[in-house]
NUNUDREN-928778 format. One line per field, with one value per residue (C-alpha): residue number from 1; residue in one letter; x, y, z. Coordinates in steps of 0.5 Angstrom, whole numbers, plus 500, padded with zeros to 3 digits. Layout:
# NUNUDREN-928778
n = c(NUM	...);
res = c(A	...);
xx = c(X	...);
yy = c(Y	...);
zz = c(Z	...);
//
This chain:
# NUNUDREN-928778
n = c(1	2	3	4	5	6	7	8	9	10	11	12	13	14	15	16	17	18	19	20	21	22	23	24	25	26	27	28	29	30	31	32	33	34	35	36	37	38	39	40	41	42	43	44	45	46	47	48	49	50	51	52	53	54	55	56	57	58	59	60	61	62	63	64	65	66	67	68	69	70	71	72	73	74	75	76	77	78	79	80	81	82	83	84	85	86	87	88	89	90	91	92	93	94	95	96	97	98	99	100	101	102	103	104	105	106	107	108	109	110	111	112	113	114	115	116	117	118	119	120	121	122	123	124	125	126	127	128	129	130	131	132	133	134	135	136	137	138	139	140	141	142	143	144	145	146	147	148	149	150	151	152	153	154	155	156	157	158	159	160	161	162	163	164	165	166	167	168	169	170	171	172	173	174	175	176	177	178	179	180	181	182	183	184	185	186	187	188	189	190	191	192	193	194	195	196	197	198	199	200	201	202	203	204	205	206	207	208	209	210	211	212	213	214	215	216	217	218	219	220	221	222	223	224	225	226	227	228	229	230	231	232	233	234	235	236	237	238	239	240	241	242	243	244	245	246	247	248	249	250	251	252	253	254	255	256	257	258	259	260	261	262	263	264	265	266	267	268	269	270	271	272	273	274	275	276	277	278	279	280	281	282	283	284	285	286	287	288	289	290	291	292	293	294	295	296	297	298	299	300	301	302	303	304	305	306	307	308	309	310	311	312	313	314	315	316	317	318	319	320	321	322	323	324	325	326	327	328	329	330	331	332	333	334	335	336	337	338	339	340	341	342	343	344	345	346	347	348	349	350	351	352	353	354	355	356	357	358	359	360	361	362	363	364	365	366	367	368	369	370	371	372	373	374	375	376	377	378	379	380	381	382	383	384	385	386	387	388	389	390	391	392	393	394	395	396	397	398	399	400	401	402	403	404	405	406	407	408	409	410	411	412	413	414	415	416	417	418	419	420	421	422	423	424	425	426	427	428	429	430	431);
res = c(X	X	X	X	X	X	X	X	X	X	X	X	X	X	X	X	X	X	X	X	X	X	X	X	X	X	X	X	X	X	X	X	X	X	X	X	X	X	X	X	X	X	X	X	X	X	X	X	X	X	X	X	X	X	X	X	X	X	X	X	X	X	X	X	X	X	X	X	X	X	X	X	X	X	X	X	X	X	X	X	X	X	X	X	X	X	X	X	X	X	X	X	X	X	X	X	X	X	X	X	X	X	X	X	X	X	X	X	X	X	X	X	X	X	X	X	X	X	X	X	X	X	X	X	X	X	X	X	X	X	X	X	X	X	X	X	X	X	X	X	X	X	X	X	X	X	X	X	X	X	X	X	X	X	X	X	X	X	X	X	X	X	X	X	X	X	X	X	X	X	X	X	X	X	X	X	X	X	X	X	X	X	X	X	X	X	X	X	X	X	X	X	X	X	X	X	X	X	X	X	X	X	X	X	X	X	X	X	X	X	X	X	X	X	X	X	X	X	X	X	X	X	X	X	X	X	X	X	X	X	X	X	X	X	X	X	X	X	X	X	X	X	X	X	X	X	X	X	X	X	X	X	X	X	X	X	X	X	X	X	X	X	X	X	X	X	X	X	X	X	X	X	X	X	X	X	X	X	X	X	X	X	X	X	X	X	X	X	X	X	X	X	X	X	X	X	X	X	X	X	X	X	X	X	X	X	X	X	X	X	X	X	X	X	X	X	X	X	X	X	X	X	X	X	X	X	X	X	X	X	X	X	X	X	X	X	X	X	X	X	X	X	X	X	X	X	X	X	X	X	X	X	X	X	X	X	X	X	X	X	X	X	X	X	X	X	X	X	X	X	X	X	X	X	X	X	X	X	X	X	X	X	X	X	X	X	X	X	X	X	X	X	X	X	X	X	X	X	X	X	X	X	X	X	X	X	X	X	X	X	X	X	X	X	X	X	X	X	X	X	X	X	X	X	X	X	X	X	X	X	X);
xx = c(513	517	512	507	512	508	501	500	507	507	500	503	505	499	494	499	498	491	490	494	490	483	486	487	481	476	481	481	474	472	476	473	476	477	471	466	473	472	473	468	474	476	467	467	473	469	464	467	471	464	461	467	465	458	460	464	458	453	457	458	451	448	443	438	440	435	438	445	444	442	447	452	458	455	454	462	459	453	455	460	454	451	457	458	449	448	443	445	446	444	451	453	455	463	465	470	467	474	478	473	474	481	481	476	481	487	483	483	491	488	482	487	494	488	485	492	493	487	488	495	497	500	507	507	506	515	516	511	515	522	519	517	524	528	524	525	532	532	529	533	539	537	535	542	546	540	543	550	550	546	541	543	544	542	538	532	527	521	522	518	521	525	531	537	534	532	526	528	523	518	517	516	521	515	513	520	520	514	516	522	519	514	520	521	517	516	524	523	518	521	528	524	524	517	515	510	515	518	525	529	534	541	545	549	543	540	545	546	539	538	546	542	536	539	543	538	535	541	540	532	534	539	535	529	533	536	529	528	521	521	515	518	523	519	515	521	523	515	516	523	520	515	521	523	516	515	522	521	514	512	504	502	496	489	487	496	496	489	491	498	495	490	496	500	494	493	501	500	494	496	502	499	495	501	505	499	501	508	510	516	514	509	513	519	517	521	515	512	505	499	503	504	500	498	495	492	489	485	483	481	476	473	472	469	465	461	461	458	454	455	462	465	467	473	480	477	480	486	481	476	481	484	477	478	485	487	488	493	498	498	505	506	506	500	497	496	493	491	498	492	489	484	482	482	477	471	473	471	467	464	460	459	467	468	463	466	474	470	468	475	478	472	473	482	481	477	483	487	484	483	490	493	491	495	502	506	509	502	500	507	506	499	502	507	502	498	504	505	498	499	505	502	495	499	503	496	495	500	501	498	502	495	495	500	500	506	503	496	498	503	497	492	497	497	490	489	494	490	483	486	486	491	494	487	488	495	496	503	499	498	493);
yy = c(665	661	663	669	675	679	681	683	680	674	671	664	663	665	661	655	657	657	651	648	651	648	641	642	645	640	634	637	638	631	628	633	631	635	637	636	639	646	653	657	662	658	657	665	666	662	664	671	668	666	673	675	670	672	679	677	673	678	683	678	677	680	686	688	695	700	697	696	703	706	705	711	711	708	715	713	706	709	714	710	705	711	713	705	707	700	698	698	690	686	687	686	691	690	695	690	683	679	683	682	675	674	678	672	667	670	668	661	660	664	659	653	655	656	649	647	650	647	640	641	638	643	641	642	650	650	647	652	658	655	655	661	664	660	663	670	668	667	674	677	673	675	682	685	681	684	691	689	687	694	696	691	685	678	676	681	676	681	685	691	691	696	695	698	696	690	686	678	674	679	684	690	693	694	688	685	690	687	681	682	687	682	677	679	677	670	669	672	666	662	662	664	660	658	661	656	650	648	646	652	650	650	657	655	653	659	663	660	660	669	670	666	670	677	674	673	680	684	680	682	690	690	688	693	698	696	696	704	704	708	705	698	700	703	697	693	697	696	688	689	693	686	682	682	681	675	672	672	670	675	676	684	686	687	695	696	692	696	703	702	700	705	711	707	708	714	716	713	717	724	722	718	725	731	727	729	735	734	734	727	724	718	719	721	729	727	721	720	726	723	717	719	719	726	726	719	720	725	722	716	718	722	715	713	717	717	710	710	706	700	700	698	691	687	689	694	700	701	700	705	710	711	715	720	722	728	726	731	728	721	717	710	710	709	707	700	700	707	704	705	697	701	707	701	698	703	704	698	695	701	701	693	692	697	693	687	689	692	685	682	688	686	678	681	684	679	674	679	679	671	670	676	672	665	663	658	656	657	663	665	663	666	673	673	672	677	682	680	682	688	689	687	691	698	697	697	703	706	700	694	687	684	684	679	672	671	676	674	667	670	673	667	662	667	670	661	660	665	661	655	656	651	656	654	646	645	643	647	653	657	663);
zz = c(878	872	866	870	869	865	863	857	853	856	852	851	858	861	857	858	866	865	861	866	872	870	869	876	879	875	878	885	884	882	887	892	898	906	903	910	914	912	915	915	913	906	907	905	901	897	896	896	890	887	886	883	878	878	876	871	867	869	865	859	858	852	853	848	845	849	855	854	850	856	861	863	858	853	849	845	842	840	836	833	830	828	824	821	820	822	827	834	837	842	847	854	860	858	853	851	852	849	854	861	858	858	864	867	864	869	875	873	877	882	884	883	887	892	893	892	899	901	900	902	909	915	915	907	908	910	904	900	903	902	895	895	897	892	886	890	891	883	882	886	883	875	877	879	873	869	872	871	865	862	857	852	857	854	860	860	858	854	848	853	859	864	861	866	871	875	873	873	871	870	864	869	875	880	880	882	887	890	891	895	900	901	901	907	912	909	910	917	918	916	919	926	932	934	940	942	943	949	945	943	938	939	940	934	930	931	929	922	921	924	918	912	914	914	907	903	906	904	896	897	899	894	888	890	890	883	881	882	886	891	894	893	898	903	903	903	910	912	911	915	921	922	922	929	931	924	927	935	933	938	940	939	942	938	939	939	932	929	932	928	922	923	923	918	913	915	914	906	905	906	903	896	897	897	891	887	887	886	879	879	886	882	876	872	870	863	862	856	854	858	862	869	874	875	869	869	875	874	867	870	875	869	866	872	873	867	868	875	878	872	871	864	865	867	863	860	862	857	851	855	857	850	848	854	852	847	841	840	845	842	841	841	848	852	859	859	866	872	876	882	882	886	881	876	880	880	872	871	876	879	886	885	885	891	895	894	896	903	904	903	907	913	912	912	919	921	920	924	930	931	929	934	940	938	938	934	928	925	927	925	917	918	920	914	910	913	912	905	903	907	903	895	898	899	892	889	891	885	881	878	881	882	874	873	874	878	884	884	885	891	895	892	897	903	902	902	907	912	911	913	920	923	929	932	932	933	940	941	940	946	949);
//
């Protein structure tokens, strides 16, 4: 959360953070403890996570040049050899094999605050949401004096950032947004009494605990709306409807959870779907020429489709979509990313991409659908975490907050704290 503030400027940082990530993973593997005590949810997360990591080799891999020239979306690069009259090489499936390989590295953090979480006790999950809240709060903090302070303030941290708004530590506002709507329903777990234990907490005590809650809300509601994201605080008021029932750790019925859901999802479609087709709802009319979302959209679906049903590698969209732009309407500003993780995704991945987030939506509502039967202070993290990931997931659908190290490792502690399972041995738990 310190040093993962941004994608693409923070390239020290980051290696610093992956370097620091796979020390961790090499002594936790070596050390290989709990190992007989796993769930069958971290059992298949895992293995879930190793495809991904086998599809990343596979792409990496080189291909003889009457293979890889073959491969839809190629016709670009082999023109371009054609051109240089040079003799077409052995090359792999990723149109840009440094990229998909920086790319890979970013799932190193990942994998490491995973098997963190893992090897942690029970008890210690309190202390990781106090954690949390208090990088939020810190975000939060910065955000506004950022605001205050103006343009010219000393305390925006990139030379590349949103300057006039509220970003934090990040180098992009969105991303802040992210973190306080999923803030929320951290803090409400948190701060919330546990409705499977005998020994309700004194009158005053509660009390103190719902005005730090309600407190921290307010700082979190203010600083996503200094940040300007219209989705960020419609996700802030996602995550502040499931307070209630995060706080009095309430039980829901499943067909009452999933057909809201159900409706939720529907809602945001239609309207994601409405927006395309007003000028300024995804973006600022005044943006830059081929920058907002109605003209990358459709532009990035293009490149998708050319590519299908290979892909074009991990991390390679920008390098990619730069050859489907008009040369005419080129400035210095460019699209980095689609802003939709999902459109993204299919560019570079294709079908096989597609396929793996089905099984992490299958493997999500599986989780659900164990968790909604229990109670406790378990069950009350878990679900969360659950809405958290709900909240990162929707923001992907107009954003990339995945693509930075700060919110990647977020969802990696909640997907972790999830698989864990620990609402189905507590002994306080009850049906």
């Amino acid at each position: 959360m310190l040093l993962g503030g941004a994608s693409l400027a923070g390239d020290a940082a980051n290696l610093f953070l992956q370097l620091l990530s796979l020390g961790i993973i090499m002594t936790l593997w070596v050390m290989n403890r709990n190992a007989d005590k796993r769930t069958p949810a971290q059992t298949s997360l895992m293995w879930l996570f190793g495809a991904i990591v086998a599809l990343v080799v596979i792409t990496l891999i080189p291909l003889p040049p009457a293979l890889w020239s073959a491969l839809p979306g190629r016709e670009g690069a082999v023109r371009g050899f054609a051109l240089l009259g040079a003799p077409l090489p052995w090359l792999p499936i990723s149109l840009s094999p440094a990229s998909s390989l920086w790319s890979a590295l970013a799932l190193l953090p990942v994998a490491a605050i995973a098997m963190l979480v893992w090897r942690s006790s029970a008890t210690s999950q309190r202390l990781l949401q106090a954690t949390l809240l208090a990088m939020a709060l810190l975000n939060a903090l910065l955000g506004i004096f950022q605001y205050v302070t103006g343009l010219e303030s000393p305390l925006y941290l990139y030379a590349t950032t949103n300057r006039g708004l509220a970003v934090g530590l990040f180098a992009n506002a969105n991303h802040l947004a992210t973190l306080m709507a999923l803030s929320v329903p951290v803090a409400a777990s948190f701060f919330g009494a546990d409705g499977a234990s005998e020994r309700k907490p004194q009158t005053n005590l509660r009390r103190q605990r719902l005005l730090i809650m309600l407190a921290l809300d307010a700082i979190f509601l203010t600083a996503c709306w200094l940040t300007d994201s219209m989705a960020g605080m419609a996700l802030a008021l996602l995550g502040i409807a499931s307070a209630p029932f995060i706080y009095r750790n309430i039980n829901l019925r499943p067909p009452l959870v999933f057909g809201a859901f159900l409706i939720g999802t529907t809602t945001i479609v239609a309207m994601f779907a409405f927006a395309l087709t007003r000028p300024g709802w995804l973006g600022p009319i005044d943006a830059a020429p081929g920058t907002s979302r109605q003209e990358i959209y459709p532009r990035t679906m293009e490149v998708a489709r050319d590519a299908m049903p290979i892909g074009t590698g991990l991390g390679t969209f920008a390098r990619v979509y730069q050859s489907y732009e008009d040369p005419d309407a080129v400035t210095y500003v460019y699209a980095n990313h689609a802003h939709n993780d999902l459109l993204e995704l299919f560019v570079e991945w294709s079908f096989a991409g597609i396929a793996l987030l089905l099984a992490l939506l299958a493997w999500t509502i599986a989780q659900i659908w164990s968790l909604l039967e229990f109670s406790g202070r378990h069950a009350q993290i878990a679900r969360s975490a659950m809405v958290a990931i709900l909240i990162i997931g929707l923001h992907s659908l107009i954003d990339y907050p995945l693509r930075t190290t700060a919110i990647a490792t977020v969802v990696a502690v909640m997907f972790a704290t999830v698989a864990r399972r620990d609402w189905l041995g507590a002994k306080t738990e009850n049906r």
